[in-house]
C-alpha positions as CSV (number, residue, x, y, z in Angstrom):
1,X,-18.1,-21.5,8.8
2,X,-17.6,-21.9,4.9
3,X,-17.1,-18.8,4.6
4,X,-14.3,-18.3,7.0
5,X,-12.6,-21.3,5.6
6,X,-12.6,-20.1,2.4
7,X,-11.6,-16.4,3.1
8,X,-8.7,-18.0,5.0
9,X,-7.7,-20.0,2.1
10,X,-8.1,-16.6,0.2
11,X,-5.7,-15.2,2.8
12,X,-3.0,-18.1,2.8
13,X,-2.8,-17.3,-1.1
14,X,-2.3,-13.7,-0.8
15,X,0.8,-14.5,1.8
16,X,2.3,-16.3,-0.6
17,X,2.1,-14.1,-3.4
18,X,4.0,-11.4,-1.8
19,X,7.1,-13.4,-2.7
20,X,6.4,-12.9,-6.1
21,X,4.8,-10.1,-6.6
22,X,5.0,-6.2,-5.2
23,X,3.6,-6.4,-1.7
24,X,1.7,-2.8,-2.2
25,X,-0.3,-4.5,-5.2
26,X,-1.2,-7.8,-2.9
27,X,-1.8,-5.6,0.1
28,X,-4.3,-3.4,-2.5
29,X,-5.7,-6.2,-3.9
30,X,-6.7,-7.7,-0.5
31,X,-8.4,-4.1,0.7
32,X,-10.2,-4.5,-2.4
33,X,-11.5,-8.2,-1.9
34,X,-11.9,-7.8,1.4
């Protein structure tokens, strides 16, 4: 359950961060992560 929250928190962050950063770094960051 914590662990879900927190990957969705992870998640939220990442979604925001494509509007200020290249979207093909965030999306390779995330398949790295995750």
């Amino acid at each position: 359950m914590i662990k879900i929250l927190i990957n969705n928190t992870i998640n939220v962050y990442f979604y925001f961060q494509t509007f200020n950063s290249d979207n093909n770094t965030v999306e390779a960051t995330k398949r790295t992560l995750f």
